[in-house]
PyMOL CGO cylinders between C-alpha atoms (Angstrom):
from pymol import cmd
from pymol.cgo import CYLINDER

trace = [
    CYLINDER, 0.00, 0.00, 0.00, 1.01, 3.66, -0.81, 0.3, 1, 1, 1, 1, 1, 1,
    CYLINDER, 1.01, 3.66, -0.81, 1.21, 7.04, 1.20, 0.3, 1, 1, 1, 1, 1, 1,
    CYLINDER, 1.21, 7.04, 1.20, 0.21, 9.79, -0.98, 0.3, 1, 1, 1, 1, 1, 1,
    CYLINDER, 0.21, 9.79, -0.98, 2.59, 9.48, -3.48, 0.3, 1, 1, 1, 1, 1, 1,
    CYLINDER, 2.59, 9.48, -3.48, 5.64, 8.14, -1.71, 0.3, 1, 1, 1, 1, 1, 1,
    CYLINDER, 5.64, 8.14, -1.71, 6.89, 5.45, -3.59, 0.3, 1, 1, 1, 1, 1, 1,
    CYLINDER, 6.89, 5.45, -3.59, 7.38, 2.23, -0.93, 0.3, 1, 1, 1, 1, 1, 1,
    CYLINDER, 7.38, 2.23, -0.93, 11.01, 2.44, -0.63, 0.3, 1, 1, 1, 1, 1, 1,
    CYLINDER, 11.01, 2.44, -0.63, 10.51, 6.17, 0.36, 0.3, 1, 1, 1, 1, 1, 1,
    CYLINDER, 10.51, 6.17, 0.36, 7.78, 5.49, 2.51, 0.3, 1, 1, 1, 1, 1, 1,
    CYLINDER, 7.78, 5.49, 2.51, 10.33, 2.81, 4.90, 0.3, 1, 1, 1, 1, 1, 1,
    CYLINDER, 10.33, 2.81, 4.90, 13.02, 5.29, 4.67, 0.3, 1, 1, 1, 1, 1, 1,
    CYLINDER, 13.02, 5.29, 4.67, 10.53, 8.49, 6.10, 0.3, 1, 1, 1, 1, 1, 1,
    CYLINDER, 10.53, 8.49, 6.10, 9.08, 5.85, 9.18, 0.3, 1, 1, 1, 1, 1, 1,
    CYLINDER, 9.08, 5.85, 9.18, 12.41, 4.58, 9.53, 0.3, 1, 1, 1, 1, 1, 1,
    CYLINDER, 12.41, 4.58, 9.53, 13.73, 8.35, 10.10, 0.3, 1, 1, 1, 1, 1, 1,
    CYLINDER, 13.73, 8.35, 10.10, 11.15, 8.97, 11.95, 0.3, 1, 1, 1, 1, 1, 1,
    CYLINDER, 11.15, 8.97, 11.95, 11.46, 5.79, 14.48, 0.3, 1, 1, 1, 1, 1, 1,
    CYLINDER, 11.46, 5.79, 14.48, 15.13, 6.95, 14.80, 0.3, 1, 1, 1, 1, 1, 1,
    CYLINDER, 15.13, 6.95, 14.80, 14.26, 10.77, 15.74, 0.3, 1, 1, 1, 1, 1, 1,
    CYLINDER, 14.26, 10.77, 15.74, 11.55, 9.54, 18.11, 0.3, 1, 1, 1, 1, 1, 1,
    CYLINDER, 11.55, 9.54, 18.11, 14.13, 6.98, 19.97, 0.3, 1, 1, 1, 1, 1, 1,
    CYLINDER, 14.13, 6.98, 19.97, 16.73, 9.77, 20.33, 0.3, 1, 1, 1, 1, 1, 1,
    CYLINDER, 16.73, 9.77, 20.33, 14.17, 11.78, 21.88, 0.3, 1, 1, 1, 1, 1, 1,
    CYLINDER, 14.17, 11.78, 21.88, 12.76, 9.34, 24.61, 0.3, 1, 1, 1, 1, 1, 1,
    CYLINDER, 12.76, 9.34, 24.61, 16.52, 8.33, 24.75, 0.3, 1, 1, 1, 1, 1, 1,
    CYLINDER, 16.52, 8.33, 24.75, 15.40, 4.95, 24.53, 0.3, 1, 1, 1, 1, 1, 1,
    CYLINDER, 15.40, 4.95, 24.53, 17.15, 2.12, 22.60, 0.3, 1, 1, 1, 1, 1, 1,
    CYLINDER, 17.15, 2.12, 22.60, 14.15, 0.18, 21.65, 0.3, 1, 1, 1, 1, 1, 1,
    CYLINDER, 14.15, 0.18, 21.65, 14.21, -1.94, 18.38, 0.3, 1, 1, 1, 1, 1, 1,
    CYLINDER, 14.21, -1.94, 18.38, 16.66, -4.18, 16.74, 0.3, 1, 1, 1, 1, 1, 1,
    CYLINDER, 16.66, -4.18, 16.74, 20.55, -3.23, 16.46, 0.3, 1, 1, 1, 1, 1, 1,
    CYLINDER, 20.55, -3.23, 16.46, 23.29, -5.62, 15.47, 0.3, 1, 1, 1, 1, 1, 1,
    CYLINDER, 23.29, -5.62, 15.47, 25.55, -5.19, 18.30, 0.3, 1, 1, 1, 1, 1, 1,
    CYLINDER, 25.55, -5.19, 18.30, 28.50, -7.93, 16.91, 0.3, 1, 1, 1, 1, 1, 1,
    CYLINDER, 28.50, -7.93, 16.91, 28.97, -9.90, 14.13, 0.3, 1, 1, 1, 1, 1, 1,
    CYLINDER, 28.97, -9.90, 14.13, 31.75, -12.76, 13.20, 0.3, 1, 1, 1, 1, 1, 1,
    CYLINDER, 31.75, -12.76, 13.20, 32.05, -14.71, 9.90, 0.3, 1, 1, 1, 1, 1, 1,
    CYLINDER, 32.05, -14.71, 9.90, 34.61, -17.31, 8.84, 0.3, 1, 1, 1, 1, 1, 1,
    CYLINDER, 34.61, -17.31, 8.84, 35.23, -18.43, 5.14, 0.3, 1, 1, 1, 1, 1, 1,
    CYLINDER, 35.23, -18.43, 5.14, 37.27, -20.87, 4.01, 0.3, 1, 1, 1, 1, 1, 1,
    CYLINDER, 37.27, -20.87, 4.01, 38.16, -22.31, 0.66, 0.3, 1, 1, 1, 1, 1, 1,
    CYLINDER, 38.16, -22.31, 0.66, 36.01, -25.35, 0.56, 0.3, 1, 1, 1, 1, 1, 1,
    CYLINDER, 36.01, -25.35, 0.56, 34.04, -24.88, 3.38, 0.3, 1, 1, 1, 1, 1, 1,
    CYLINDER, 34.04, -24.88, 3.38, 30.38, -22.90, 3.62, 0.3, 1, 1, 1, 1, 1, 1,
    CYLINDER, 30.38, -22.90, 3.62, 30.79, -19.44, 4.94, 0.3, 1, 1, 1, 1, 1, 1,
    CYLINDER, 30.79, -19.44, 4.94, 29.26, -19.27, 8.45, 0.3, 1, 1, 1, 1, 1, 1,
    CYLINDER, 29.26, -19.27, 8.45, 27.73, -16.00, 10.40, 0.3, 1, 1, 1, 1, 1, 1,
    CYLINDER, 27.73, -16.00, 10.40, 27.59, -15.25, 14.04, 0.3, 1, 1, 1, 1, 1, 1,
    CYLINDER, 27.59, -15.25, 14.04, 25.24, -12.81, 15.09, 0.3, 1, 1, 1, 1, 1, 1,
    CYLINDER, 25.24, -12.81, 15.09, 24.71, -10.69, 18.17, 0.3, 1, 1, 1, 1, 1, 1,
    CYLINDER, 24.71, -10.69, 18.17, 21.80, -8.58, 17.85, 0.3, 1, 1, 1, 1, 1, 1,
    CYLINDER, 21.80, -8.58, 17.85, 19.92, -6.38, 20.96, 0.3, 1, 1, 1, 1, 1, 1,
    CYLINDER, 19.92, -6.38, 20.96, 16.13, -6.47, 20.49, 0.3, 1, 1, 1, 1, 1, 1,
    CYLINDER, 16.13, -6.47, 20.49, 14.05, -4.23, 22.62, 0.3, 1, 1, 1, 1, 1, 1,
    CYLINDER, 14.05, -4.23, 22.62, 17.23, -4.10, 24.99, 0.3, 1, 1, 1, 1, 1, 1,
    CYLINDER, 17.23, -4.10, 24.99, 17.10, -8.34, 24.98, 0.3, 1, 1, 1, 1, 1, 1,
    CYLINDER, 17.10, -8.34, 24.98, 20.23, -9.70, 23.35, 0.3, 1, 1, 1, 1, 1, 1,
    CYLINDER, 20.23, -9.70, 23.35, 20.11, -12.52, 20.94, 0.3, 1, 1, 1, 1, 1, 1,
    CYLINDER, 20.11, -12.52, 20.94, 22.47, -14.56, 19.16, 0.3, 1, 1, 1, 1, 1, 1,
    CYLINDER, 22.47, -14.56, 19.16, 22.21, -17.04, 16.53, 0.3, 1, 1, 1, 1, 1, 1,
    CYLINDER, 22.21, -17.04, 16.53, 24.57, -18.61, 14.00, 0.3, 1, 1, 1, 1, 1, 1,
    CYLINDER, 24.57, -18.61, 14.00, 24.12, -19.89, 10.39, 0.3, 1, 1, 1, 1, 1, 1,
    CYLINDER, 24.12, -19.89, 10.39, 26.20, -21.61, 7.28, 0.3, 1, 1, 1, 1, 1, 1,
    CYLINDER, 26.20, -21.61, 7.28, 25.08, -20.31, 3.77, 0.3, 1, 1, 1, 1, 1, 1,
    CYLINDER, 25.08, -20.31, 3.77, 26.03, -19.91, -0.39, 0.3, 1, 1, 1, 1, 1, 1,
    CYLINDER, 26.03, -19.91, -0.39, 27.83, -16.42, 1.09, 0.3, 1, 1, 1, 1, 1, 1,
    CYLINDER, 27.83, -16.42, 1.09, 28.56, -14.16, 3.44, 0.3, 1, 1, 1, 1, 1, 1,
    CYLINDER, 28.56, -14.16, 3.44, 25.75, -12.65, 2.82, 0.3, 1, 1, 1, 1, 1, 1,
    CYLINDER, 25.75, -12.65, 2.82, 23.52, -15.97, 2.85, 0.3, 1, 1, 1, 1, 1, 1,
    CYLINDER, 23.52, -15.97, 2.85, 25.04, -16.97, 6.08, 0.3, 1, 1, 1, 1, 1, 1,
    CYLINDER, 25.04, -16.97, 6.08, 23.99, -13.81, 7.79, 0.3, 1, 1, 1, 1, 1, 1,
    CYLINDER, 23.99, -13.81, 7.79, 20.21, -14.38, 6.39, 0.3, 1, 1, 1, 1, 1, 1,
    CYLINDER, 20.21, -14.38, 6.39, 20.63, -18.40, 7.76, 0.3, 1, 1, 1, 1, 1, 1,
    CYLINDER, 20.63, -18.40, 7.76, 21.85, -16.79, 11.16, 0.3, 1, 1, 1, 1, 1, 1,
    CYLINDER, 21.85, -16.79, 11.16, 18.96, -14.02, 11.09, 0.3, 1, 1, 1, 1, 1, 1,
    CYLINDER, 18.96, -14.02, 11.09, 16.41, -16.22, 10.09, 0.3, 1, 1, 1, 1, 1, 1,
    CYLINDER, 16.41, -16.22, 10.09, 17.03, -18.40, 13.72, 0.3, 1, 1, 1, 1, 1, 1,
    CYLINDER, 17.03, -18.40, 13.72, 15.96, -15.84, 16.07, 0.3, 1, 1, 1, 1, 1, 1,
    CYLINDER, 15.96, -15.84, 16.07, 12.82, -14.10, 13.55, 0.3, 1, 1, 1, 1, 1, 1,
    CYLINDER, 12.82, -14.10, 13.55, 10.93, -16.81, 11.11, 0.3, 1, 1, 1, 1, 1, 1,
    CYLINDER, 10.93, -16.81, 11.11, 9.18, -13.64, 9.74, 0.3, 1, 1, 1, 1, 1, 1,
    CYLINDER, 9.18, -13.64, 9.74, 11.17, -12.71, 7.19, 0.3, 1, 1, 1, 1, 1, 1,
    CYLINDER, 11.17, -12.71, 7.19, 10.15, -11.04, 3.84, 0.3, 1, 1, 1, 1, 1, 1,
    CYLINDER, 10.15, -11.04, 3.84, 11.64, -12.22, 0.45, 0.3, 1, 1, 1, 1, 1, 1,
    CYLINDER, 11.64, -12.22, 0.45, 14.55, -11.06, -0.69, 0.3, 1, 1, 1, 1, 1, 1,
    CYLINDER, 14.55, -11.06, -0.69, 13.67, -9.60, -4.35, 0.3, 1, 1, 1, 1, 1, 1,
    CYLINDER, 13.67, -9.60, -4.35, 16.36, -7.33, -5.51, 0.3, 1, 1, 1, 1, 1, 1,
    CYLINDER, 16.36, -7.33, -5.51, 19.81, -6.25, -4.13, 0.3, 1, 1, 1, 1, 1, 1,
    CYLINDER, 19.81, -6.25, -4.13, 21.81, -3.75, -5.76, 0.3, 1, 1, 1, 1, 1, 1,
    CYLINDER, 21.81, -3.75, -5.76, 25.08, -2.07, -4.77, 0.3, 1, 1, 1, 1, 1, 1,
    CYLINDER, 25.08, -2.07, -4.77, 26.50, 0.82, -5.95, 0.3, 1, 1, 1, 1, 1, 1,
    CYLINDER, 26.50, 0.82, -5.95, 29.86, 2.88, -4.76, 0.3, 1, 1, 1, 1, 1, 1,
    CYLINDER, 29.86, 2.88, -4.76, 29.95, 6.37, -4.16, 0.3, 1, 1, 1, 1, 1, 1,
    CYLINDER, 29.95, 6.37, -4.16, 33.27, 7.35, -5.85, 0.3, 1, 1, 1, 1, 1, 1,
    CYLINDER, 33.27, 7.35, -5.85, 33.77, 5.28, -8.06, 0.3, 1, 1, 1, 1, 1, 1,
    CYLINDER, 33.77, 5.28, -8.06, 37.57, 4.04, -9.14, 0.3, 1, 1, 1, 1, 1, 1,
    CYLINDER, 37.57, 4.04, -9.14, 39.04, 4.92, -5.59, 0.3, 1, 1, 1, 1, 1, 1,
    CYLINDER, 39.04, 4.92, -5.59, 39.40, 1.80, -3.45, 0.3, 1, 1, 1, 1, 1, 1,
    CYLINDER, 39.40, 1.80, -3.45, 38.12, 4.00, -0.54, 0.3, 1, 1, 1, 1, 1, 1,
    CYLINDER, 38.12, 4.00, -0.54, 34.54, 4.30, -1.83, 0.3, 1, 1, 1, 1, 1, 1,
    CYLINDER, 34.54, 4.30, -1.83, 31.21, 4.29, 0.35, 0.3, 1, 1, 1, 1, 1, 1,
    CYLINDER, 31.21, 4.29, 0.35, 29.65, 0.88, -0.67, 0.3, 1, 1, 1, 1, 1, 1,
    CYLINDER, 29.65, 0.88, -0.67, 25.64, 2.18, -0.68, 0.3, 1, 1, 1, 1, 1, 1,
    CYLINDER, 25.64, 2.18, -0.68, 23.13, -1.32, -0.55, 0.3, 1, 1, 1, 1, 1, 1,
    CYLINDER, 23.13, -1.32, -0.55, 19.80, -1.01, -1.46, 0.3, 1, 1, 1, 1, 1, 1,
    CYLINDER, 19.80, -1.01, -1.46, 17.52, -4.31, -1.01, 0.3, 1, 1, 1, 1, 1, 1,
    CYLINDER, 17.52, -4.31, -1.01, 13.96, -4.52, -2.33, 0.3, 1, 1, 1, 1, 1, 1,
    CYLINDER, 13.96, -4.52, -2.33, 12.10, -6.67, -0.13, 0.3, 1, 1, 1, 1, 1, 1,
    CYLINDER, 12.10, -6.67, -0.13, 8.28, -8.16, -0.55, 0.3, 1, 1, 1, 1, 1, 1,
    CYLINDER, 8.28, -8.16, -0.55, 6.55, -9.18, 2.48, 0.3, 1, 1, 1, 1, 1, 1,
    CYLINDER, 6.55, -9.18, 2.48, 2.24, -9.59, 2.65, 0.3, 1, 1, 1, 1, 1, 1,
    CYLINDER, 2.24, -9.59, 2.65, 2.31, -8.48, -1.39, 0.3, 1, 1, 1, 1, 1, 1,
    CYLINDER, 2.31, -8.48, -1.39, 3.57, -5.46, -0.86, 0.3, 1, 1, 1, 1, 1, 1,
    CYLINDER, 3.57, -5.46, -0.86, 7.54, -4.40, -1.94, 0.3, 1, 1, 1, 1, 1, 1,
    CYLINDER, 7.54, -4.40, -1.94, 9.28, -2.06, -0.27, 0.3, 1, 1, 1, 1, 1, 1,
    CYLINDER, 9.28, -2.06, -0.27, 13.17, -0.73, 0.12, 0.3, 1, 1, 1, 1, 1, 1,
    CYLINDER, 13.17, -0.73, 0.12, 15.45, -0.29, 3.09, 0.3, 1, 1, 1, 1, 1, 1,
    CYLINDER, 15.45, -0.29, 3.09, 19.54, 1.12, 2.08, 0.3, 1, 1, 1, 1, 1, 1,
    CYLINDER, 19.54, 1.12, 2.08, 22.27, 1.72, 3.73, 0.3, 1, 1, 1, 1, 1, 1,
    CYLINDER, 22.27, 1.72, 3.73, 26.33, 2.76, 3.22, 0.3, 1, 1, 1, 1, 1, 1,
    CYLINDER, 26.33, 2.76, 3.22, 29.44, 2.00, 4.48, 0.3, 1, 1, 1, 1, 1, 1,
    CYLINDER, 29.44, 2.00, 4.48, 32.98, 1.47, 3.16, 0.3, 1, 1, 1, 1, 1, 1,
    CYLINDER, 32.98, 1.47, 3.16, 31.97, -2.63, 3.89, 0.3, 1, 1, 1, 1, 1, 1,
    CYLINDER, 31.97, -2.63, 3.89, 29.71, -4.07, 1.01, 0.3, 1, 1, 1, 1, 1, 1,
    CYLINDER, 29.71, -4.07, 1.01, 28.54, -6.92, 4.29, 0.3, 1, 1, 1, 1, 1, 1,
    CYLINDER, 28.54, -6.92, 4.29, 28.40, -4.55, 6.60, 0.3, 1, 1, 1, 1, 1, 1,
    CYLINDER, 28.40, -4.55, 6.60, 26.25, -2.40, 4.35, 0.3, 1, 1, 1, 1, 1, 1,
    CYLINDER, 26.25, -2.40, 4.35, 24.13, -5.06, 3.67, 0.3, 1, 1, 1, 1, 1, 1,
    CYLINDER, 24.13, -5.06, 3.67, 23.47, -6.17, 7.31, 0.3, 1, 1, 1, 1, 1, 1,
    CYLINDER, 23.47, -6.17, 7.31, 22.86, -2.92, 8.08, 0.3, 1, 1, 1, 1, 1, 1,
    CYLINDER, 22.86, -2.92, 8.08, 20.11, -2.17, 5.49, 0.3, 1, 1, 1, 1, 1, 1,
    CYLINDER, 20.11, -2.17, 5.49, 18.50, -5.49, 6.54, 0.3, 1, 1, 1, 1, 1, 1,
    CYLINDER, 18.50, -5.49, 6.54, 18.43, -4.50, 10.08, 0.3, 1, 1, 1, 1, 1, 1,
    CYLINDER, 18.43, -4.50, 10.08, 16.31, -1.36, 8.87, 0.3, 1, 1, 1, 1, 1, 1,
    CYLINDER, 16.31, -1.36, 8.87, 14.11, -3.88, 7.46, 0.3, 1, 1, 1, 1, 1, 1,
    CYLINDER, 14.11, -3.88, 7.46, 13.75, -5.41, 10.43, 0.3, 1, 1, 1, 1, 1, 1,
    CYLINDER, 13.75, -5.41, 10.43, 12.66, -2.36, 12.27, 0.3, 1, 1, 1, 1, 1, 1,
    CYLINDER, 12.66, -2.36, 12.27, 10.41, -0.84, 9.52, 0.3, 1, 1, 1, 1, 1, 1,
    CYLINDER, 10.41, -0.84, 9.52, 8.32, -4.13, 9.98, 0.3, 1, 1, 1, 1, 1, 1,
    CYLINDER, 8.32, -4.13, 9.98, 7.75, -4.04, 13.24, 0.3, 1, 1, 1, 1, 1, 1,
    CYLINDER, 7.75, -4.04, 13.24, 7.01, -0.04, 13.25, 0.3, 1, 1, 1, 1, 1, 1,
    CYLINDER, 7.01, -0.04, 13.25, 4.82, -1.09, 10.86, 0.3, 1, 1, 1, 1, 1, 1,
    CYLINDER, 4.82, -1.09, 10.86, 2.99, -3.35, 12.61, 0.3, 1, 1, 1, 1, 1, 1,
    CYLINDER, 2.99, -3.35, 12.61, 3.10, -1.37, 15.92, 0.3, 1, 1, 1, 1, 1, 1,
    CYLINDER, 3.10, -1.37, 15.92, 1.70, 1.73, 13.89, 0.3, 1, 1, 1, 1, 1, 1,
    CYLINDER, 1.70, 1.73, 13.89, -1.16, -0.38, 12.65, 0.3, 1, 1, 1, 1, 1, 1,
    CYLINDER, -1.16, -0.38, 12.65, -2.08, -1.76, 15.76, 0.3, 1, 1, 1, 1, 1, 1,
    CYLINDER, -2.08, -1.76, 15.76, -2.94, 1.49, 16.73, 0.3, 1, 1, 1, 1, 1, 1,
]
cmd.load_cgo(trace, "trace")
């Protein structure tokens, strides 16, 4: 569904901003954050992700083997929440392009009840960028389903 004429990937970044003003304010530290990560790849073997994440001030960890980095970090994630959306479209891009110190930005389309919406993020780490943006995910659907409750 559509807000006026945000498109959806504008409409998780505005209620994503918005979470993050509103938990500054109340100086709270509600929501998800990934508080440690660990990965280990070797030739020949499955990459495999371990996970700390804080949710709602209750940490969590989980671990998980996968295709990639990437895939083991989704295995790992996908042990503590079984609520996942699919993944439909990934895309980096790099902010200066031919320097070897560009921002990686990651921008994931994701579909969850029929509806597709976008969550990005940047950092000099293409992983890092991508487990960020899919933490924002993670907090735009459960905004979203605490602002519907309502």
């Amino acid at each position: 569904s559509k807000v006026g004429t945000l498109t959806p990937g504008k409409q998780a970044d505005i209620i994503l901003l918005l979470q993050e003003i509103l938990n500054t304010k109340e100086n709270g530290e509600s929501g998800i954050r990934l508080m440690d990560y660990q990965f280990t790849l070797k030739k020949g073997s499955q990459p495999k992700a371990t996970i700390n994440l804080c949710v709602n001030n209750q940490p969590l960890t989980a671990s998980g083997v996968g295709d990639g980095q990437f895939d083991a970090f989704m295995n790992a994630l996908r042990n503590i929440r079984t609520d996942l959306p699919e993944l439909v479209d990934y895309h980096i891009g790099i902010s200066r392009k031919g320097t070897s110190g560009a921002l990686t930005e990651v921008t994931i389309t994701w579909s969850k009840d029929g509806n597709l919406f976008t969550t990005r993020a940047v950092n000099p780490d293409q992983l890092v960028a991508a487990m960020n943006a899919t933490v924002r995910m993670l907090n735009y659907i459960d905004l979203r389903q605490q602002l519907t409750k309502n």
